[in-house]
C-alpha positions as CSV (number, residue, x, y, z in Angstrom):
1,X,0.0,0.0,0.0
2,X,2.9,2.2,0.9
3,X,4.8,1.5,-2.1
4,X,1.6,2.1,-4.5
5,X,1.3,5.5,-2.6
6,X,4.8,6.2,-2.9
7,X,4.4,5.8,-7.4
8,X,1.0,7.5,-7.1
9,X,2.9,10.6,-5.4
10,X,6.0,10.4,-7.7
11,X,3.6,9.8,-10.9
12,X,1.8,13.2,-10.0
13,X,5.2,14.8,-9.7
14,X,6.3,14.2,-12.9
15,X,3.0,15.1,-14.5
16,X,3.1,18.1,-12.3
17,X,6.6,18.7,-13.4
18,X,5.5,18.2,-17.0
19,X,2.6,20.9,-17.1
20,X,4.3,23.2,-15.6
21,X,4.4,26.3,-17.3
22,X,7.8,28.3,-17.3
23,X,6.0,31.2,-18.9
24,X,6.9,33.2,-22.0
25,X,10.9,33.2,-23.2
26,X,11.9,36.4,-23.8
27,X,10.2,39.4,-21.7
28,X,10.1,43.1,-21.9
29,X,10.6,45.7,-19.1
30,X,11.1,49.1,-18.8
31,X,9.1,49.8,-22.3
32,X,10.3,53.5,-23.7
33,X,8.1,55.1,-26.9
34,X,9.1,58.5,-27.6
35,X,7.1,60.1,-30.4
36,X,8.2,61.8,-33.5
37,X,10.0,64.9,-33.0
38,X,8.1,67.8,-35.0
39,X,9.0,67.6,-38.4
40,X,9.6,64.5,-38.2
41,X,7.6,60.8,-38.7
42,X,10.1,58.7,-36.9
43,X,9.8,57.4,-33.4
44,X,12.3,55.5,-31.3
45,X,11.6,52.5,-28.2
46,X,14.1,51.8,-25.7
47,X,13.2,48.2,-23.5
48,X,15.3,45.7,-21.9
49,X,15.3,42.0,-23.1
50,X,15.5,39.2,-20.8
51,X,15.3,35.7,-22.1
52,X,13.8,33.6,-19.1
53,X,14.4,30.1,-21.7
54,X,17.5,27.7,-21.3
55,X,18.3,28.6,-25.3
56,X,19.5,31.7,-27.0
57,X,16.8,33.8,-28.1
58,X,17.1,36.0,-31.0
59,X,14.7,38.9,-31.5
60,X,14.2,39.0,-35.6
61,X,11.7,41.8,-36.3
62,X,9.4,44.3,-34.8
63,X,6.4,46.0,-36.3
64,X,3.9,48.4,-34.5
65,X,0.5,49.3,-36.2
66,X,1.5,52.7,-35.0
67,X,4.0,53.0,-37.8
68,X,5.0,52.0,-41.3
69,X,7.9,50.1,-40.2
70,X,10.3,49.0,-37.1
71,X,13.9,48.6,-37.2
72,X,16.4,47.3,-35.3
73,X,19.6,49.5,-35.2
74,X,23.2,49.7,-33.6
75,X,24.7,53.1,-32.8
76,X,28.6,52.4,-33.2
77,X,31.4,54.4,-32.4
78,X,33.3,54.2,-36.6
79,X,36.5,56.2,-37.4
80,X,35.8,58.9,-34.6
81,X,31.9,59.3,-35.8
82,X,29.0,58.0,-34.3
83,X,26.8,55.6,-37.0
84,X,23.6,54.4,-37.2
85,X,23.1,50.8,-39.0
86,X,20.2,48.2,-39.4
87,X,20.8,45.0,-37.3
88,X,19.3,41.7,-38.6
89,X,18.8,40.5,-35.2
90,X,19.5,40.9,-31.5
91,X,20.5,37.2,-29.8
92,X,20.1,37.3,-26.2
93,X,22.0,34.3,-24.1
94,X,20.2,32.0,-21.6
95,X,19.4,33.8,-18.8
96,X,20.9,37.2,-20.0
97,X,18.8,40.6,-20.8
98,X,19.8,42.9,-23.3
99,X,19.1,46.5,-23.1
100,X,17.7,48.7,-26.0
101,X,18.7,52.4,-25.6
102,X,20.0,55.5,-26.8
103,X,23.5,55.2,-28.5
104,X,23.2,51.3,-28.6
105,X,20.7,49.0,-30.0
106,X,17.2,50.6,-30.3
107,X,14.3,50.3,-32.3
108,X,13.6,52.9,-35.1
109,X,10.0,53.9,-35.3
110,X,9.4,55.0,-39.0
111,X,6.6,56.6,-40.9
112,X,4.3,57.5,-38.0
113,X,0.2,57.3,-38.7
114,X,-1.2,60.8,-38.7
115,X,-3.1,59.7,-35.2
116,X,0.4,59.0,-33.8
117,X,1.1,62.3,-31.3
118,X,2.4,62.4,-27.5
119,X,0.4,60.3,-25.3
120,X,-1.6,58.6,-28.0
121,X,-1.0,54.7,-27.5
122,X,1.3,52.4,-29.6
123,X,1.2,48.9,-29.4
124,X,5.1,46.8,-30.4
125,X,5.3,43.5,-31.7
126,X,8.6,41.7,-31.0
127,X,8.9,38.2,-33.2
128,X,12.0,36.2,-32.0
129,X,12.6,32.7,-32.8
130,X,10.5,31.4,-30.3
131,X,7.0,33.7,-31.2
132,X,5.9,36.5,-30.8
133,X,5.7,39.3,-27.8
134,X,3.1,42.3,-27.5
135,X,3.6,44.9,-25.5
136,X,1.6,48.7,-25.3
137,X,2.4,51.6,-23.7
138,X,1.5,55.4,-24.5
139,X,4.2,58.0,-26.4
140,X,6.2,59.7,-24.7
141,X,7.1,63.4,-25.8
142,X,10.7,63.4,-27.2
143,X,13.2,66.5,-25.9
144,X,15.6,67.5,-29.1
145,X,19.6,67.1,-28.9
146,X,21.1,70.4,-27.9
C-alpha cells in the first residue's frame, strides 16, 4: 500500500513537473516610446530583453501598427563618428537581458500614422525565434539634442 502511494505521489510529480508552465521566453521591461520629433515621422523605443528560456533567443523583427515600419539598429562608435546601421537580429544568451537604448541598440519607429502624437497609445510586436511578444504603452514626448 505504501509503495503504490509512494508511485502515485511520484507519478503526480512528474505530470506536475511536466505541465508546468515556465512562462513566455523572452520578456520586456522598462518599455520607452518616444514620439516623433516635430517635423519629423520617426519614433524611437528603448526596452530591456531578458530571455527567461535555457536557449538563446534572438529577436528578428518588430512592427507596431503605429507605424510603417520597425527597425532594429546599432549606434557604433566608426573612425571617430558616431553611426547608425540596421541589425538583422538581436541574440540574447540564456538567462541574460539585453538592453535597447539611446546610443546602442534601439528600435527605429518609422513613418508615423497621422493619429500618432504624445500620449496617444502604440502597441510593439517583438517576433523572436521562439514567437511572438506584444507589449503597449502610451508616447512619450521626445526633448531635441542640444
Amino acid at each position: 500500500m505504501r509503495r503504490s502511494r509512494r508511485l502515485a505521489l511520484g507519478f503526480l510529480l512528474v505530470v506536475a513537473a511536466c505541465g508546468h508552465d515556465a512562462g513566455p521566453p523572452l520578456v520586456v521591461t522598462g518599455l520607452e516610446v518616444y514620439a516623433p520629433l516635430p517635423g519629423s515621422s520617426t519614433g524611437v523605443a528603448y526596452m530591456t530583453l531578458t530571455n527567461q528560456s535555457d536557449d538563446t533567443v534572438a529577436l528578428l523583427s518588430a512592427r507596431s501598427p503605429q507605424f510603417q515600419r520597425a527597425e532594429l539598429h546599432a549606434t557604433r562608435l566608426e573612425d571617430g563618428v558616431m553611426k547608425m546601421r540596421a541589425v538583422d537580429r538581436v541574440e540574447i544568451a540564456p538567462g541574460e537581458s539585453v538592453r535597447l537604448e539611446a546610443g546602442g541598440l534601439h528600435l527605429m519607429l518609422i513613418g508615423a500614422q497621422p493619429d500618432t502624437a504624445v500620449g496617444a497609445p502604440v502597441t510593439l510586436e517583438l517576433s523572436h525565434d521562439g514567437g511572438l511578444v506584444i507589449v503597449s504603452t502610451r508616447l512619450k514626448p521626445r526633448v531635441p539634442a542640444d
